[in-house]
C-alpha positions as CSV (number, residue, x, y, z in Angstrom):
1,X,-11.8,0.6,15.3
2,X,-13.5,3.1,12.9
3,X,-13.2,3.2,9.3
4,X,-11.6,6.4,8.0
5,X,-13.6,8.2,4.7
6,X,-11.4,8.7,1.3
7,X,-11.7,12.5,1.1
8,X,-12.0,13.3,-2.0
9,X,-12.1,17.2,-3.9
10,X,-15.5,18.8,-4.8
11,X,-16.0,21.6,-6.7
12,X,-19.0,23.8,-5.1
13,X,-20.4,27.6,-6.0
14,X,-20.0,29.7,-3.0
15,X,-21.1,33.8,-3.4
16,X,-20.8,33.8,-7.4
17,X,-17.8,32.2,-6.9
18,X,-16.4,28.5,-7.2
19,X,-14.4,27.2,-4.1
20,X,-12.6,23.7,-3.7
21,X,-13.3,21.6,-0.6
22,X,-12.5,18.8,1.3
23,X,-15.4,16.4,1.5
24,X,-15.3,12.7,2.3
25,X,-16.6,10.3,0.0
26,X,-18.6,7.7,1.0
27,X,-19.2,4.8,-1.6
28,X,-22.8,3.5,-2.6
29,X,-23.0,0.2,-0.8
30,X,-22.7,-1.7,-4.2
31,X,-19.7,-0.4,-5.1
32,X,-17.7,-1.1,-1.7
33,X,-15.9,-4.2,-1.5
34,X,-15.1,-5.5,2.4
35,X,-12.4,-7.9,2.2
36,X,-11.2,-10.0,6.0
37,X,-8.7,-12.3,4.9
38,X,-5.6,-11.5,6.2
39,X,-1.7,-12.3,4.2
40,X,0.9,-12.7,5.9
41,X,4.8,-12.0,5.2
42,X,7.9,-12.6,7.0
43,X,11.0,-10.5,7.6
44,X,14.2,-10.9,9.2
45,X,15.3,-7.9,10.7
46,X,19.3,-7.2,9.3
47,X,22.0,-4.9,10.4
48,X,21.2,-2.5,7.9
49,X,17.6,-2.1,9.0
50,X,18.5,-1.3,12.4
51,X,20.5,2.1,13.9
52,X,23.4,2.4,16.5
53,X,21.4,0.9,19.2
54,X,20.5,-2.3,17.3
55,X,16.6,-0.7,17.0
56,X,14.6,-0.8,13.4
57,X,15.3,2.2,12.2
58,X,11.1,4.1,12.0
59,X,11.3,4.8,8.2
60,X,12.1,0.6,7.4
61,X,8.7,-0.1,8.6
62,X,7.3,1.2,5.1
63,X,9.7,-1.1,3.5
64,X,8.6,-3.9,5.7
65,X,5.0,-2.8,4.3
66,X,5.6,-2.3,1.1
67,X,7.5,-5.7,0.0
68,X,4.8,-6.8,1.5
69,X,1.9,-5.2,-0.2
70,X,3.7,-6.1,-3.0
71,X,4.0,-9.7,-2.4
72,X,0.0,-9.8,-1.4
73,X,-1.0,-8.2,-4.5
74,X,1.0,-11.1,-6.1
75,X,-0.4,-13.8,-4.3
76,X,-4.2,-12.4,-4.8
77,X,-3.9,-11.4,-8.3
78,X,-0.8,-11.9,-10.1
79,X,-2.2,-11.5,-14.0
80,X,-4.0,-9.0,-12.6
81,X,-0.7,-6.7,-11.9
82,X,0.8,-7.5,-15.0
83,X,-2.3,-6.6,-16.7
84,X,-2.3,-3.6,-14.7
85,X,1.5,-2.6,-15.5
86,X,0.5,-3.5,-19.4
87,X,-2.3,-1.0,-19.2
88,X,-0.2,1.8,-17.9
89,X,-2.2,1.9,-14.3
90,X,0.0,1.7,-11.1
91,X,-0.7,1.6,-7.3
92,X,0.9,4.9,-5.4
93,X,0.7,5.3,-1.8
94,X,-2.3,8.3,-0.8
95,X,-2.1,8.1,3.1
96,X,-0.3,6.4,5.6
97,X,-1.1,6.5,9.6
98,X,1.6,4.5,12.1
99,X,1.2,3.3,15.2
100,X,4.8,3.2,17.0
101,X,3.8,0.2,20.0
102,X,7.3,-1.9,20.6
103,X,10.8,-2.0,18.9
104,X,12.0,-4.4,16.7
105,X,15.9,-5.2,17.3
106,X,18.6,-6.8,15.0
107,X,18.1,-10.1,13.5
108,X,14.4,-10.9,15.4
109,X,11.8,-13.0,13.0
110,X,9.1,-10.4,12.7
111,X,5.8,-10.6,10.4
112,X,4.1,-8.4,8.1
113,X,0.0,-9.0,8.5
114,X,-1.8,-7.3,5.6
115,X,-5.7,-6.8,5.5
116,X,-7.6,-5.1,3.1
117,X,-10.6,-2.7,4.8
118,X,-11.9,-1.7,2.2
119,X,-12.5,-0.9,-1.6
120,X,-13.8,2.2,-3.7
121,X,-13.7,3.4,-7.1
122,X,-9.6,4.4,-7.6
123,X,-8.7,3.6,-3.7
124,X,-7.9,0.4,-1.5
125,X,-7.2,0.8,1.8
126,X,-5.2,-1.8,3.6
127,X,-4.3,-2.2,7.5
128,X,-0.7,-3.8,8.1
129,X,0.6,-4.7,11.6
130,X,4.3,-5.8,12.3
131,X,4.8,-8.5,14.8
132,X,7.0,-10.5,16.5
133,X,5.3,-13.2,18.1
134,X,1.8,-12.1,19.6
135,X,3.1,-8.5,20.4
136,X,1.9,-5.9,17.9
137,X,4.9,-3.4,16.9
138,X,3.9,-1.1,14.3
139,X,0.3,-0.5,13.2
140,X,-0.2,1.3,9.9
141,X,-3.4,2.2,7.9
142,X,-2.4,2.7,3.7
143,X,-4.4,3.5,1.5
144,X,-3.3,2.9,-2.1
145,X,-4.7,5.1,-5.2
146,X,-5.0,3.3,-8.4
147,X,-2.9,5.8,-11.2
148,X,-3.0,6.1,-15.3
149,X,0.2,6.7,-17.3
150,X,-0.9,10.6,-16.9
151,X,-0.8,10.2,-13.2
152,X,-4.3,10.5,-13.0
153,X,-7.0,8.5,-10.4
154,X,-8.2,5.4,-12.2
155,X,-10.6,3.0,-11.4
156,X,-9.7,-0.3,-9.9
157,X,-9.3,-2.9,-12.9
158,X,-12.9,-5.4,-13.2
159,X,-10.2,-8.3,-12.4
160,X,-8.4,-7.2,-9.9
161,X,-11.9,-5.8,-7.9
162,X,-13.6,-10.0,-8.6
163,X,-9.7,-11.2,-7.1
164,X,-10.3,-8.7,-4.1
165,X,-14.1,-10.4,-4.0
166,X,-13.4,-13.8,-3.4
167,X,-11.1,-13.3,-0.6
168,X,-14.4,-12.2,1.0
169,X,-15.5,-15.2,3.7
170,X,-18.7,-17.6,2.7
């Protein structure tokens, strides 16, 4: 699996005159973060999250995901978020990629596996995979931006980038 660049906007002079571009930014070594341990979260699939046909409904997979983002980022750094939310800064959702593989149906045991790829600056990007049993269902790549009160990028907070660091195997 390849690792997809956080594009970023560059300003750049072209003919006397400037133009904005799409550019991908890749992160000095030091300042990338690689994180492999994996959180998992389970969810029972109810009669609301499925249509008709007894099928999860495509958009509930992103609220599978995010309760359990949420519930990761609790687990790995709880004062961390509060100190985040005190500070004004908040995680919004930049990209997401899914993977459609299987249906999940009404009232299965399924499981939210949430791995973090990698780490930059403002950005976290995350890989989440629904399962029921050993059979992958959904495969998403997220990657969160960290926000000020302006709604402006902000760098990840010291303590929340040294929680994301010791999740990182010996």
């Amino acid at each position: 699996m390849t690792k997809a660049l956080t594009p970023t906007l560059s300003r750049s002079a072209g003919e006397g005159a400037a133009e904005t571009r799409r550019r991908p930014r890749v992160p000095a070594e030091r300042e990338r973060v690689r994180v492999r341990a994996v959180h998992r979260f389970p969810v029972r699939v109810y009669y609301e999250d499925t249509d008709a046909a007894g099928i999860v409904y495509y958009a509930n997979y992103l609220k599978f995901a995010e309760r359990a983002r949420s519930e990761w980022l609790r687990e790995i750094g709880g004062d961390e978020a509060k100190a985040m939310k005190a500070s004004g800064l908040l995680f919004v959702v930049r990209r997401c990629e899914i993977d459609y593989l299987q249906p999940a149906r009404l009232d299965e045991l399924l499981e939210v596996a949430t791995r973090v790829t990698g780490c930059a600056g403002a950005t976290l990007d995350l890989e989440q995979t629904v399962r029921r049993d050993d059979a992958d269902l959904v495969v998403m790549t997220v990657t969160l931006a960290c926000l000020n009160a302006a709604g402006r990028p902000a760098r990840l907070p010291a303590a929340l980038r040294a929680a994301l660091a010791t999740l990182l195997p010996a």
